[in-house]
C-alpha positions as CSV (number, residue, x, y, z in Angstrom):
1,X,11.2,-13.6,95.0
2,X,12.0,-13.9,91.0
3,X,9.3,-12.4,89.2
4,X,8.2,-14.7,86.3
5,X,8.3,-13.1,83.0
6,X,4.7,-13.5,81.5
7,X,4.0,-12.8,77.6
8,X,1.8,-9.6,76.8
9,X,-1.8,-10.2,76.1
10,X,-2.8,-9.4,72.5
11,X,-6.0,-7.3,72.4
12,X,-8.1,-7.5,69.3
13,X,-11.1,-5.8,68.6
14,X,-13.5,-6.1,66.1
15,X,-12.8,-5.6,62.5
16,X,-15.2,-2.6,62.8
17,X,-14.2,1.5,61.3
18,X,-12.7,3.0,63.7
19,X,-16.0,5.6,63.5
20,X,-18.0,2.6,64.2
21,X,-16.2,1.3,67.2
22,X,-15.7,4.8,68.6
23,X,-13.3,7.0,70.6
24,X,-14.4,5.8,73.7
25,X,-13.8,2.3,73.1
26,X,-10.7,3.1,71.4
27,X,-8.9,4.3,74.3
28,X,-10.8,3.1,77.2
29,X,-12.6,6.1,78.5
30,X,-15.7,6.8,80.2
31,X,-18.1,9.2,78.3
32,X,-17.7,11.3,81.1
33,X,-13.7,11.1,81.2
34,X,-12.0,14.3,81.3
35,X,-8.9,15.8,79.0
36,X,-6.5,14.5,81.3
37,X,-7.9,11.1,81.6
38,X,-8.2,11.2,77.4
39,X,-4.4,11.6,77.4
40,X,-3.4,9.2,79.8
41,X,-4.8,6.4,77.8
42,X,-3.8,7.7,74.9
43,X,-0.5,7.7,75.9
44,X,-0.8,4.1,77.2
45,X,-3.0,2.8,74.3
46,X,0.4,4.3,72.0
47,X,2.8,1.9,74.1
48,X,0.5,-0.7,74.2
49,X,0.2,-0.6,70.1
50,X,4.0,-0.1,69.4
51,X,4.4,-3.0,71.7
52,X,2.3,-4.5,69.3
53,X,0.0,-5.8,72.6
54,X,-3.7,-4.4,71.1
55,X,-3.7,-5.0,67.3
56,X,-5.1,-0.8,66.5
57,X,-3.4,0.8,63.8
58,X,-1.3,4.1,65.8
59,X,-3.6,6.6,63.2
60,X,-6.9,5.2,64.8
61,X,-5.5,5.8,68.0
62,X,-4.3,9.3,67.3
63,X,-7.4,9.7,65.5
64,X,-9.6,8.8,68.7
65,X,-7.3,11.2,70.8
66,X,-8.3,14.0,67.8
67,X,-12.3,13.5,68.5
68,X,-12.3,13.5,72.0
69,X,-10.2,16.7,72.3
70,X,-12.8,18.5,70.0
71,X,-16.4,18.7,71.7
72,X,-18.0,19.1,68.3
73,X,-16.4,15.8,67.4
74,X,-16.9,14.2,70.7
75,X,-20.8,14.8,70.8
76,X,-21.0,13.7,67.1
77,X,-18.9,10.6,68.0
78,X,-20.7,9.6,71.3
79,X,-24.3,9.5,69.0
80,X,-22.5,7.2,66.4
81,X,-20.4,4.9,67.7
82,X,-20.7,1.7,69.7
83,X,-20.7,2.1,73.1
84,X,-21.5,0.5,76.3
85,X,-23.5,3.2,78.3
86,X,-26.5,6.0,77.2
87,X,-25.6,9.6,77.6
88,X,-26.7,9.9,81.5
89,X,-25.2,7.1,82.3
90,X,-27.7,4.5,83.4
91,X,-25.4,1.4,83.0
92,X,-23.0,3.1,85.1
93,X,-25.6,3.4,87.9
94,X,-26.9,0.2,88.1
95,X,-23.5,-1.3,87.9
96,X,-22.7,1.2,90.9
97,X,-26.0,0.4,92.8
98,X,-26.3,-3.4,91.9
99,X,-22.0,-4.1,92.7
100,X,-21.0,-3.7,89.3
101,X,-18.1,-5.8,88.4
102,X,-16.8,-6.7,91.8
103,X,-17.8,-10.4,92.8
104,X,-18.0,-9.3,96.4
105,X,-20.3,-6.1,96.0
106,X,-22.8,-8.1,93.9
107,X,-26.3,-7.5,95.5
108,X,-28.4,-8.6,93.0
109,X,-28.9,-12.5,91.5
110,X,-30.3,-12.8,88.1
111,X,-34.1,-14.4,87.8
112,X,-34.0,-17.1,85.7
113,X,-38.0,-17.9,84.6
114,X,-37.2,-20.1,81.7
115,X,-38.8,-23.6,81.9
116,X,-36.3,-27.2,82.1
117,X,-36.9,-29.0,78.8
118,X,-35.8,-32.4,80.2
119,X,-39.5,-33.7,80.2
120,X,-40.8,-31.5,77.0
121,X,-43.0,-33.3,74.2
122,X,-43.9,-31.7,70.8
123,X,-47.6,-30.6,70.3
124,X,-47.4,-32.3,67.4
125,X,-47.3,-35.7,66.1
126,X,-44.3,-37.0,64.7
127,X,-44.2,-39.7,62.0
128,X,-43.1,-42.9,62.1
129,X,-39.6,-43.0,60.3
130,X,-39.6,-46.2,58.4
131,X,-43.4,-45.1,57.1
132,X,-41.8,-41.7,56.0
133,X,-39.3,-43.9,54.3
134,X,-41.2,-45.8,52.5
135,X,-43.2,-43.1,51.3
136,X,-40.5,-41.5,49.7
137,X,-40.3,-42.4,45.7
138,X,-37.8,-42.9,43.7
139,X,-38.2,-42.3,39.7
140,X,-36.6,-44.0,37.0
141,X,-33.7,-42.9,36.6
142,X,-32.1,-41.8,33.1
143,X,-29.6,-43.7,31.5
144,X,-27.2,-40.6,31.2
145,X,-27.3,-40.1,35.1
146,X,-26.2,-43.8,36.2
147,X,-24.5,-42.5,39.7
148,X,-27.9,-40.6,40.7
149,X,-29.7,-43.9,41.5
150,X,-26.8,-44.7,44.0
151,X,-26.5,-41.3,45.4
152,X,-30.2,-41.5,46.2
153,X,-30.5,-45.0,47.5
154,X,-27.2,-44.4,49.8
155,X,-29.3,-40.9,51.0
156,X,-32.0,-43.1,51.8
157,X,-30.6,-45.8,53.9
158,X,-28.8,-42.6,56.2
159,X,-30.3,-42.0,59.3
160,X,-32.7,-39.3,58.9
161,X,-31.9,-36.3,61.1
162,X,-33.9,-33.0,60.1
163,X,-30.7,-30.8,61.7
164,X,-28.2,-32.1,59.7
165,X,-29.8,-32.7,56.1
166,X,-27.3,-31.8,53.4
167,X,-28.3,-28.7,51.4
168,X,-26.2,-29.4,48.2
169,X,-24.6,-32.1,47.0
């Protein structure tokens, strides 16, 4: 069987400091990862980046490597940074105890109490558009703006939708 050579997935993430996006989501590590785990993904997030398949400078990467080596650094980095689980790891056991990503282990459905607004009415009144129209005046106009009478009789005879009134002209 020929294997079908398939192009290398480009991983971006956000233009955030590296201290803002953190170690952990740097290299891929749980909070709880160990030394050894640190410097397997290092080592892969290096290939990945020379490969030029995750856009992270090599200096953020080493950098992330740096903080999680040092415990100091790690705690300090941990409180500061974005990432996806609390210290004791409560995301991590409701994703264990609920199936976590797994399609197949889900045991939980979501509840969904939000209301259909197929047959939903306003509380309030709305006016009649040609009235609103009609109530709208238009001044003279002076003789050293001749275009503005145009501009405002063509923005008068648009349809008038309040989500897509121009701001500026």
């Amino acid at each position: 069987m020929s294997k079908i050579p398939v192009a290398p997935v480009v991983l971006e993430l956000a233009p955030l400091p590296r201290e803002q996006v953190g170690p952990f989501l740097l290299l891929g590590v749980d909070k709880t990862a160990d030394q050894a785990a640190v410097e397997s993904h290092w080592a892969e997030r290096l290939k990945w980046a020379r490969r030029e398949q995750i856009k992270v400078p090599l200096g953020d990467i080493n950098w992330a490597r740096e903080v999680l080596s040092d415990n100091d650094k790690r705690i300090r980095a941990d409180a500061a940074s974005l990432n996806l689980d609390t210290a004791d790891g409560v995301l991590r056991a409701l994703a264990e105890r609920f199936g976590g990503d797994s399609p197949a282990g889900v045991r939980c459905q979501p509840h969904d109490d939000e209301k259909g607004l197929a047959d939903y009415s306003p509380a309030v009144e709305l006016p009649d558009l040609e009235a609103l129209r009609a109530s709208i005046v238009v001044g003279d106009v002076p003789e050293e703006v001749p275009a503005a009478l145009g501009i405002l009789e063509s923005f008068l005879r648009q349809p008038l939708d309040p989500w897509k009134l121009p701001v500026s002209w």
